[in-house]
DRENRO-977672 format. One record per residue (C-alpha): residue in three letters; x, y, z. Coordinates in steps of 0.1 Angstrom, whole numbers, plus 5000, padded with zeros to 4 digits. Each point is the difference from the previous one (the first is absolute). Layout:
REM DRENRO-977672
ALAXYZ;...
This chain:
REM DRENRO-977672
UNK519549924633;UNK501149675018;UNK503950105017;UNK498750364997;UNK500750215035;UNK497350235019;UNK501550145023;UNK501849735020;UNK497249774988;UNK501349744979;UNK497249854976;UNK500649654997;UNK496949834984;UNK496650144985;UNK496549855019;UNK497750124976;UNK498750334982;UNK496750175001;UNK498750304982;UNK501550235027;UNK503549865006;UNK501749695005;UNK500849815032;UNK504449885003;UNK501149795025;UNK503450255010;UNK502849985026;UNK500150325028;UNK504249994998;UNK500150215027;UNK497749765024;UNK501049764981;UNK496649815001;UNK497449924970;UNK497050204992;UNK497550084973;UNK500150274981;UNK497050164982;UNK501150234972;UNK497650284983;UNK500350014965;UNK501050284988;UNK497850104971;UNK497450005030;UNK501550285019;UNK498750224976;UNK496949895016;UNK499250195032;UNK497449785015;UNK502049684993;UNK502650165016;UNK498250135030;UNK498549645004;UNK503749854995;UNK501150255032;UNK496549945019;UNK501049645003;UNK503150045011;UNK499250235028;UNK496349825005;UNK502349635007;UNK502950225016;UNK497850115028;UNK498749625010;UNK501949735018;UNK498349665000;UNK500849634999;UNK497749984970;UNK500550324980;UNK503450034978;UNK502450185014;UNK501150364978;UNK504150075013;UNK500450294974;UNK498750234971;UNK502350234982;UNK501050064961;UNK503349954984;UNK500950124962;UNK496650104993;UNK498549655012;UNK497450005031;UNK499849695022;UNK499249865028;UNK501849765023;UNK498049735016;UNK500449685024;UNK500949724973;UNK496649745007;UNK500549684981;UNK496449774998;UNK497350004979;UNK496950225000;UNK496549895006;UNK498550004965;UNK502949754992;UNK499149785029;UNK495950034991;UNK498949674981;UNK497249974986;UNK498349855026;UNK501150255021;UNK502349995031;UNK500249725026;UNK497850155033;UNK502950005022;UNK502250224977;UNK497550254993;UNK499450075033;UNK503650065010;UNK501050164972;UNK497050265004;UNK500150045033;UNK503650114999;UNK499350254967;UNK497150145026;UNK502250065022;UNK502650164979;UNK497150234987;UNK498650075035;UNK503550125006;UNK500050234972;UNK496350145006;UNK501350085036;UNK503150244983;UNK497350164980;UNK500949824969;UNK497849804975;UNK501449804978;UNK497850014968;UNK501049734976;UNK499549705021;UNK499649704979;UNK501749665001;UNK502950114978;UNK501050235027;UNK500349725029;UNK502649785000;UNK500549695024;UNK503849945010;UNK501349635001;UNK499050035037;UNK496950064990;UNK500350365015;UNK497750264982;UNK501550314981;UNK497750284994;UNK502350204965;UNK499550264981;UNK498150325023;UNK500450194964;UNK497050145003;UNK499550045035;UNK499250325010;UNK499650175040;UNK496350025008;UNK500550315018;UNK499750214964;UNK502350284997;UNK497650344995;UNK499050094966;UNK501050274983;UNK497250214981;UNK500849794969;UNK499849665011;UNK496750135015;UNK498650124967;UNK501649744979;UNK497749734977;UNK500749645006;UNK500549804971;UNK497249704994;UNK501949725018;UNK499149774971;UNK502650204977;UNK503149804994;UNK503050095028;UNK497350235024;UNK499449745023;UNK502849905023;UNK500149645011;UNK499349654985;UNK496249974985;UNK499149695011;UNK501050075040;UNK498650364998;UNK497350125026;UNK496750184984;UNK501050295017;UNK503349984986;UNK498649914969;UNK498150305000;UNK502550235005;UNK498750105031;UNK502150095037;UNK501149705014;UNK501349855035;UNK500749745016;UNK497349774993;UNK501049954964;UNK502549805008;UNK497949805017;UNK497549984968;UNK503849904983;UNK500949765022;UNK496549834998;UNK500549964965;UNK503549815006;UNK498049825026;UNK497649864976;UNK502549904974;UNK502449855028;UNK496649765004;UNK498049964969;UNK503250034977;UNK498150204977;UNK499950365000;UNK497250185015;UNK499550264975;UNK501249974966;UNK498350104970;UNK501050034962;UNK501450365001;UNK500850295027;UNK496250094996;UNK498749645007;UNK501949975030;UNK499550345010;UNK496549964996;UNK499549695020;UNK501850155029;UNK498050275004;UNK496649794995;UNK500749615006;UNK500849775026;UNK501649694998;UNK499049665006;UNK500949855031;UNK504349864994;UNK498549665014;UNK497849964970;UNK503250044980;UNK502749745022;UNK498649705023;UNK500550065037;UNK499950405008;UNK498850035031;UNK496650215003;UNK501450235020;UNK502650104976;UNK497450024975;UNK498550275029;UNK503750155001;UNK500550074965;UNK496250094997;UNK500350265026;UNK503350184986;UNK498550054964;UNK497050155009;UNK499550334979;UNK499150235028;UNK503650045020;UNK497850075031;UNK498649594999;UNK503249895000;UNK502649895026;UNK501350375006;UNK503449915017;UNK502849764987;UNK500349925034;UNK496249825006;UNK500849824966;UNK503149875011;UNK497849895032;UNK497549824978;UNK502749844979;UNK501449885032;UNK497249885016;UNK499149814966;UNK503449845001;UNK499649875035;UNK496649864997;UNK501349844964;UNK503049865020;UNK498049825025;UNK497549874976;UNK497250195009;UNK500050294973;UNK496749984980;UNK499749834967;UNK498450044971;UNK496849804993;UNK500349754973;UNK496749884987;UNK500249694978;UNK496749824980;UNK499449665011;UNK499949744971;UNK496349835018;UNK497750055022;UNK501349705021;UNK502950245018;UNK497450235004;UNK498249775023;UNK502849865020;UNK501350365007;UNK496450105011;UNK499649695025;UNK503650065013;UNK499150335016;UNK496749885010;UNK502349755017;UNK502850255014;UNK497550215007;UNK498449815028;UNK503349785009;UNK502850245003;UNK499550364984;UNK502950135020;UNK502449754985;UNK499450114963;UNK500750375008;UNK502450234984;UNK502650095026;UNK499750375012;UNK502450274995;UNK501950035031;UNK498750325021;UNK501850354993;UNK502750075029;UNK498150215022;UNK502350195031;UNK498649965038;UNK501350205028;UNK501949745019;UNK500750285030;UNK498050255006;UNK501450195032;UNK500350375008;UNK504250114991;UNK501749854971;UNK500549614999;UNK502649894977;UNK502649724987;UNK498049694999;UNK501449665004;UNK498149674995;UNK501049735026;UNK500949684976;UNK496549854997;UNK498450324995;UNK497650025025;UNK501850305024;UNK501450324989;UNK503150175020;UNK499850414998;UNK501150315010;UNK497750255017;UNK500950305019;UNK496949965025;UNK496450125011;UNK501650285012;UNK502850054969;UNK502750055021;UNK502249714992;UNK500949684975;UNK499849745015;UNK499749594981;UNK496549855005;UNK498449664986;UNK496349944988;UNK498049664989;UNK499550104962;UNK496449925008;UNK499550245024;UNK499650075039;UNK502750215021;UNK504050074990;UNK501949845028;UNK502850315005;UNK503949815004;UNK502050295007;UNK499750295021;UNK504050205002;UNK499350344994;UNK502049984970;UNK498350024966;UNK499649594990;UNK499349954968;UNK500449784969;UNK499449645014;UNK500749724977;UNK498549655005;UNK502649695006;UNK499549764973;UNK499649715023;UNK497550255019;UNK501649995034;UNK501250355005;UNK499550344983;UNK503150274990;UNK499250385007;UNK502250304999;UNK500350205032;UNK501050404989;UNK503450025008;UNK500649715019;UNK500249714969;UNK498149684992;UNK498149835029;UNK498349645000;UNK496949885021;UNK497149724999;UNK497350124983;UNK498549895036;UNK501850275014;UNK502449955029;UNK504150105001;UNK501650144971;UNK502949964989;UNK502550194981;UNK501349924965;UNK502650294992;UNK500950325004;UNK499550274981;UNK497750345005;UNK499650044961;UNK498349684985;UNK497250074979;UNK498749694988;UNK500349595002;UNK498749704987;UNK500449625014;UNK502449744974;UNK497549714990;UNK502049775026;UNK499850225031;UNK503650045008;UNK500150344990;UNK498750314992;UNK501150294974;UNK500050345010;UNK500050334987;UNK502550265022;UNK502850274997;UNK503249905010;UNK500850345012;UNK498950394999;UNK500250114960;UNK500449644987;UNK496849884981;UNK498349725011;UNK500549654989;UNK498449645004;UNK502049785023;UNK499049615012;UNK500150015039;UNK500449585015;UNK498249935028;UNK503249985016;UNK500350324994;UNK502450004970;UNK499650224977;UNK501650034964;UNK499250304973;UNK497449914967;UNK500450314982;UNK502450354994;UNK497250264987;UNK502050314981;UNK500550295023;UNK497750194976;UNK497649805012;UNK499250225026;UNK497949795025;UNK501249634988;UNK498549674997;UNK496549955022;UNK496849774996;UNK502249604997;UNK497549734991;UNK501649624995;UNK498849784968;UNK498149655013;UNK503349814994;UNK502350255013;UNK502450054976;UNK499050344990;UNK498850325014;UNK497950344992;UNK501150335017;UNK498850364990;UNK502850244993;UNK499350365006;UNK502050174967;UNK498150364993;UNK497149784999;UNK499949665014;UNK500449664983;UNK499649645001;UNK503249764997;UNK500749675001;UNK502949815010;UNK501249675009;UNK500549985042;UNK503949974994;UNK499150364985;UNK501249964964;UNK498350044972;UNK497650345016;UNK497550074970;UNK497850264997;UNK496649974985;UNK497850315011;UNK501050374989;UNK496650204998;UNK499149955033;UNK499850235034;UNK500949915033;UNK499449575008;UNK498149935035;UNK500749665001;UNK500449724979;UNK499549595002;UNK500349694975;UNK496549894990;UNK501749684982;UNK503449924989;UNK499050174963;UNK498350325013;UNK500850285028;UNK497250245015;UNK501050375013;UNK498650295011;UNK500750334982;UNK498150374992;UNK500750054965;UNK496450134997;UNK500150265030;UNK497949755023;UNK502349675003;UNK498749664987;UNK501549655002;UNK501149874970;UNK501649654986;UNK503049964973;UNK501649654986;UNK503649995015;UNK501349884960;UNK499250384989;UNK497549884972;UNK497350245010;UNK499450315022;UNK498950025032;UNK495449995000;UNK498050145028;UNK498049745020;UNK496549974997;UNK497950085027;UNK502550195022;UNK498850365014;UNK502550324995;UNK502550065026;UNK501449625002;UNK503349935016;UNK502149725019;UNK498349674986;UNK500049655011;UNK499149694985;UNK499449645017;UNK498949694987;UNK497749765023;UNK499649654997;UNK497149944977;UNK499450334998;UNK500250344976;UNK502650245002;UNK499450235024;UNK501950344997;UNK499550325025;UNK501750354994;UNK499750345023;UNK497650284983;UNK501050355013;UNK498250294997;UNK501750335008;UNK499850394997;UNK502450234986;UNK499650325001;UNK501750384994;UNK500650245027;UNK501650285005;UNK500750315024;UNK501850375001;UNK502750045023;UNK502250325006;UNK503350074986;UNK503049795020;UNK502350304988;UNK498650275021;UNK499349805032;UNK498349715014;UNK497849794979;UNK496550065009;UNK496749854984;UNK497750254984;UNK497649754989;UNK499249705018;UNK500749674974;UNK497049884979;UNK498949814975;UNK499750174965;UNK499849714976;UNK497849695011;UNK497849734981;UNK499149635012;UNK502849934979;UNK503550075003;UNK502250324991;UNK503950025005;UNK502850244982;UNK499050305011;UNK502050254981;UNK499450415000;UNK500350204970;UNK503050274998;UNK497150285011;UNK498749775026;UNK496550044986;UNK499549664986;UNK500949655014;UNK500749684975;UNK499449675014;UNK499649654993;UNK496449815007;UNK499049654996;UNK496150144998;UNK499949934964;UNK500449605007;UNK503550074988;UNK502850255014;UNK500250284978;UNK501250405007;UNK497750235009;UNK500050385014;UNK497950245016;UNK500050345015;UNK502350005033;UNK496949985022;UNK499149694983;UNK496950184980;UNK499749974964;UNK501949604999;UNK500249864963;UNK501649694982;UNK503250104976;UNK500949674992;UNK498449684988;UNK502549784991;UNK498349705019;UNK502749805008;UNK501949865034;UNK500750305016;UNK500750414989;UNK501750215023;UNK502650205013;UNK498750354984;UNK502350294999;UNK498950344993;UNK502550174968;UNK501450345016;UNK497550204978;UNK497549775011;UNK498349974968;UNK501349584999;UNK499649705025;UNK502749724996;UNK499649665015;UNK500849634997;UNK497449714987;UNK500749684993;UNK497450064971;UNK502849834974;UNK500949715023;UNK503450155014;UNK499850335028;UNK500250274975;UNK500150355002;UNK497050174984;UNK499050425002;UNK496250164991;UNK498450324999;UNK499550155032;UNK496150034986;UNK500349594985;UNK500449934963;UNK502249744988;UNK502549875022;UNK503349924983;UNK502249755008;UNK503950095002;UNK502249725011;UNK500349694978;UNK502549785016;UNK499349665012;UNK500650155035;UNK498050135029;UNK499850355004;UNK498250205025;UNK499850305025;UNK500650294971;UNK500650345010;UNK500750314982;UNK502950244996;UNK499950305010;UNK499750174963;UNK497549734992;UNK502649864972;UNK500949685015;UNK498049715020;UNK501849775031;UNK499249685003;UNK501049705021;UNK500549694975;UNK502249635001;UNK500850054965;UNK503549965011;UNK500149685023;UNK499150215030;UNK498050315010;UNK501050334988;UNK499150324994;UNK499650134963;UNK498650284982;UNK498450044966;UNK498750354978;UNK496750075010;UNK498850114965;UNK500249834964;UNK501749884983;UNK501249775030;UNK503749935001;UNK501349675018;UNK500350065040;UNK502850105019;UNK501649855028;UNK500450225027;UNK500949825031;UNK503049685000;UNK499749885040;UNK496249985005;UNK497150194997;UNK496349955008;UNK498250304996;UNK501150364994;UNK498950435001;UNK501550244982;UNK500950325025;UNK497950294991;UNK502950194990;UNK500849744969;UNK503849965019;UNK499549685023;UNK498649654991;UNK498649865038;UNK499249614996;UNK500049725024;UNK501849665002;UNK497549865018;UNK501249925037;UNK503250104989;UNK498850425008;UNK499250244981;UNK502750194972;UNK500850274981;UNK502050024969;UNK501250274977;UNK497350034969;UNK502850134978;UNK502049705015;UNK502349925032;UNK500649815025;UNK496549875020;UNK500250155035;UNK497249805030;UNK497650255012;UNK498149815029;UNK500049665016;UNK498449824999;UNK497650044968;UNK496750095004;UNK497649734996;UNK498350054963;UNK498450345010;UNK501950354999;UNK499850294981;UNK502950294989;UNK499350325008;UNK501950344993;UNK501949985036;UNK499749615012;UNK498549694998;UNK496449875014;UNK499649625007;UNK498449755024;UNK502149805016;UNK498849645012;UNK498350145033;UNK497850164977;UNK501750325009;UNK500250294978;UNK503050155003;UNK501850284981;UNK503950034995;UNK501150334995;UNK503449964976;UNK501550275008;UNK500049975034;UNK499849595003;UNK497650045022;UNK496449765003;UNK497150215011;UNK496549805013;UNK497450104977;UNK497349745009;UNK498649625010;UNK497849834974;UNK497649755020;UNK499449754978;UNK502149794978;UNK501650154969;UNK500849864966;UNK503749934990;UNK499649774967;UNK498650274981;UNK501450395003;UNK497450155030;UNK501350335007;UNK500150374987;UNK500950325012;UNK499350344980;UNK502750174990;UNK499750305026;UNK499949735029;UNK496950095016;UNK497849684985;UNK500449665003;UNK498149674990;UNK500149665007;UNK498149654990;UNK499449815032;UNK498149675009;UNK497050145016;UNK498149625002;UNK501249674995;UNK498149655004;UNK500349664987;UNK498649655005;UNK500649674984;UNK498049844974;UNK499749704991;UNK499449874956;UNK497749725005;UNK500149774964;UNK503550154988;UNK501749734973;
């Protein structure tokens, strides 16, 4: 087949073959780039389950996007041959690294933690892999992990059965070609035949585990039955009876993950990867614990001298001979503890103050305060009635940098005393001091419309751009943070999620190394190797630490409580690391109230506003259902953010999705109401997604390597809007609602960010963010601006007009026929803008909102972080 064309897939040379296909390295002509391609032979077509497995991968890898897990670009068929098109990963795989003295300590560990990672990704999507085993791992020349061949994953979320799978026999597993998977890495309940989830790829993984160490498999038996047999009913010696130096504690490890009963062992990826990483840092400073060697003595005369030398040490100088302890866990403190919200943190040089933010015993303003990290009373520095906030120690400690709302950067002795002022500008967001303390970079819009960038401001004053974010960027570049020697710099950049970058100060060479994440609070070098940031991918924000090469992805830091943002790390003389970070907690909830019609006269309330969705968690999205009886919203009460609905009085509240990943939301209600789409970053990129109005399987719908979010649905229910980058910049697009899906459709060419269909199927409203809101043709024509400026993230189309809040926090309805803007209502407290928090029924007469009804934070502080 070598020269033969797929497609416009070029094979080129054969990898290898197995009993289901074989594997071609091929040229994509029309990308012109080099892949893999994994062909299905075709006398297995015939075959319907090796065929459904041969798609099941394909969609399984499709839906994940991870550092460590191949990458699947295509599946399709071409004269009469299936296929699949794949990222082209050139290495070797682990059981061709093992020796027979197993692996060296250090590359174990790396190489597992990154395949638990990979697999912690994939349990999140719902998705097990099922044939883990060291053929199926392969380590890059980097040494970065690649988790292939998801052939016989399947979603954990089981589609329902039909009455006859119900009634159907199971074949014995031990028949020839009934059991799926590789024997010897099987779990018993795999083995058995029996349901499965997640936790038997943790049994899997254990069994790579042990081979990784002992270089011996840790079941393997003459025959199928032999090794069937002893995984149901043996256990394994210890791998450090097997290879010299295991640590005891991967002994525990792998002892733990092939226990029989799934319930005894680890039950997440996620506390595995945990244990492999706290393994791997004990075992890098020396401290991990080792096996005991016990060796005969050749007389009784060593006997002897040993016994007298610990008479000896015994009475001299016990504490000299003792093995050094294992460092202490991190462990968070509150560093602050007043009433309001305390927040950006900033260690004076030697690390014994910390500069802050705090709007006050009263919480009425920000204002830049400065506390001995060892307690006693903040000494306040400022006192404008201006919002002060953001203070950044000097490196040479003499003075501290704050941002005054709309004023610009100010500078004063962390003394107190008379400030002075830096620059001006009224939208700087963030700064950070250069090593030397001659300047500063900042984060601020040039002008209304223009995202924000990073600049370098002198302390002359001068002041020269860093960085041009792309206008689809939406709110820019925020969050600098300079590298110990200066030469580089960090920056968040909010795309339809934000990411980390990194670029060299002349602003060259921008890299991005984060893609799954949510929005960044914060960021700061730990070392010249490794960054620390702040992000929510879980629904409750964490900090989290990532290599600048790109070798591994980012890992959570131990010891750090939920809700984590805006860290800072000093070093003291002759002392440990200290590092402090704010931890918010804060209260979303849903409300809503009925109003009378604008149309017929003045707005009145007929209900006062209340709260009809509330947890000690948080709920946001509010959305009603085309009847208005039924709200769907999106809740972090799970310990993720997932969708959820209820009745429109908040009764009868239930989970529809569980995907478990960074963040689900968005939900739009189908026009028959019988389907919820949303986005989820459950496959790595902001994907759409749509479920059962009553739950079920969700089911994923855009594949590009783009963001997409904020769906909603035509009128007719045939077509889904979306906002997505796929194109450089944001647009709106538009894909068929029902299967099979067809590629999307661009709909907008000058901007879009989110869009409504008009009831009446004729009009396509969607905003270009502060640019106002527009109408265009949906049978095409010429786009035609409908208000200015844009509503801020939160309207709603209704048969007549448009509802919205504007940034008062007004509610305000314009009438487009008439053009005129009717006061409906004030909402008190704050309201949400980075998620969609606003919904009107269609007849105009309800209306909800999500609004911050409590928000507090303090700063901790990570006592023994390394």
């Amino acid at each position: 087949m070598k020269g033969r064309t797929l497609l416009h897939y070029e094979l080129l040379d054969k990898l290898g073959e197995g009993g289901m296909g074989a594997i071609w390295q091929a040229r994509d002509t029309r990308l012109n780039r080099i892949v893999a391609i994994k062909t299905l032979r075709a006398d297995k077509v015939a075959d319907s389950q090796r065929k459904r497995r041969f798609v099941q991968e394909a969609q399984s890898a499709s839906a994940l996007n991870h550092p460590n897990i191949v990458t699947i670009h295509d599946i399709a068929s071409d004269k009469g041959l299936d296929f699949i098109v794949m990222e082209l990963v050139r290495g070797k795989t682990i059981d061709q690294l093992i020796s027979r003295r197993g692996m060296r300590l250090n590359d174990l560990l790396s190489y597992a933690i990154q395949t638990a990672d990979a697999l912690s990704k994939a349990h999140a999507a719902g998705i097990i892999h099922h044939d883990l085993k060291p053929g199926n791992i392969m380590v890059t020349e980097e040494g970065r992990v690649k988790v292939l061949d998801f052939g016989l994953a399947k979603l954990t979320e089981p589609a329902t059965p039909t009455e006859d799978d119900e009634n159907r026999t199971l074949t014995p597993p031990t028949v020839d070609g009934a059991i799926v998977g590789t024997i010897s890495y099987m779990s018993p309940e795999q083995a058995e035949g029996k349901r499965v989830d997640a936790r038997s790829d943790i049994f899997s993984f254990g069994a790579v585990l042990y081979e990784m160490a002992a270089g011996a498999r840790a079941f393997h038996g003459g025959s199928k039955l032999s090794t069937l047999s002893a995984i149901l009913r043996e256990n394994p010696k210890p791998p450090s009876e097997w290879a010299a130096g295991v640590p005891r504690d991967l002994d525990k490890i792998v002892a733990r993950c092939l226990r029989k009963d799934p319930a005894r062992r680890y039950q997440t990826m996620t506390d595995l990867k945990l244990a492999l990483e706290d393994l791997k840092e004990d075992s890098e400073s020396g401290i991990a614990e080792q096996p005991v060697v016990a060796a005969k003595p050749k007389s009784r005369l060593p006997l002897v001298a040993a016994a007298i030398t610990v008479v000896l040490a015994g009475v001299g100088g016990w504490y000299f001979l003792r093995s050094p302890s294992k460092p202490m866990r991190p462990r968070a403190i509150p560093l602050t503890a007043y009433p309001g919200s305390e927040s950006h943190p900033s260690f004076s040089p030697d690390g014994n103050q910390v500069a802050f933010d705090w709007n006050g015993e009263k919480q009425d303003n920000y204002d830049i305060y400065v506390k001995l990290v060892s307690g006693g009373a903040p000494l306040r520095l400022t006192t404008n009635p201006a919002e002060d906030t953001f203070p950044a120690w000097s490196p040479d400690g003499s003075q501290i940098a704050f941002i005054r709302d709309g004023s610009g950067v100010y500078l004063i002795s962390p003394l107190g005393g008379r400030e002075r002022k830096l620059t001006n500008a009224p939208t700087i967001s963030s700064l950070a001091w250069m090593p030397d303390g001659k300047s500063l970079l900042i984060s601020l819009s040039e002008k209304a419309a223009v995202p924000r960038a990073i600049f370098q401001v002198s302390l002359a004053g001068d002041i020269r751009k860093l960085t041009t974010p792309p206008q689809s960027s939406v709110i820019g570049d925020l969050d600098p943070a300079v590298s110990p020697d200066g030469q580089s710099m960090a920056f968040s950049r909010a795309l339809s999620a934000q990411a980390l970058f990194v670029s060299k100060i002349t602003g060259i060479e921008t890299r991005r190394f984060t893609k799954d994440f949510g929005e960044i609070h914060g960021l700061v070098w730990i070392n010249a190797r490794e960054i620390l940031f702040a992000s929510g991918p879980r629904g409750a924000g964490t900090l989290w630490r990532v290599p600048v090469d790109g070798r591994l992805a980012p890992q959570p830091v131990s010891g750090v409580e939920a809700d984590a943002s805006y860290p800072a790390i000093v070093y003291p003389a002759k002392s440990p690391a200290r590092l402090a970070y704010v931890r918010t907690t804060f209260d979303y909830n849903i409300w809503r109230m009925q109003i009378s019609d604008p149309e017929i006269g003045p707005v009145r309330t007929v209900t006062a506003p209340s709260q009809v969705i509330t947890s000690t968690r948080n709920e946001w999205s509010p959305q009603f259902s085309p009847d208005g009886k039924r709200i769907a919203f999106e809740s972090d009460r799970s310990g993720y953010r997932e969708i959820w609905s209820s009745n429109s009085d908040g009764s009868n509240q239930a989970q529809l999705t569980t995907l478990a990943c960074a963040r689900s939301g968005s939900p739009r209600w189908s026009p028959d109401g019988q389907q919820i789409a949303f986005d989820s970053l459950a496959a790595g990129d902001n994907d759409i997604w749509i479920i059962g109005a009553e739950g079920g399987s969700p089911k994923r719908l855009t594949m590009e390597p783009s963001n997409d979010a904020r769906p909603s649905w035509s009128s007719d229910g045939r077509w889904i809007y979306f906002r997505s980058d796929r194109s450089g910049d944001q647009q709106i697009w538009k894909i068929p609602s029902a299967e099979p899906y067809k590629p999307a459709v661009q709909v907008t060419r000058n901007g879009g960010f989110e869009a409504f269909e008009s009831i009446d199927g004729k009009l396509l409203y969607f905003l270009k963010q502060v640019k106002g809101l527009w109408s265009l043709p949906v049978e095409g024509g010429d786009e035609t601006l409908v208000l200015e400026p844009a509503p801020a993230g939160n309207w709603a189309v209704t048969e007549n007009g448009v509802y919205f809040i504007d940034s008062q926090r007004k509610i305000q309805y314009f009438n487009f026929a008439t053009r005129k803007l009717i006061l409906v209502g004030t909402i008190e407290k704050p309201v949400i803008t980075f998620t969609p928090g606003f919904s009107v029924t269609r007849d105009g007469r309800w209306i909800a909102w999500a609004q911050l009804d409590h928000e507090d934070s303090d700063l901790m502080l990570l006592e023994n972080f390394h």
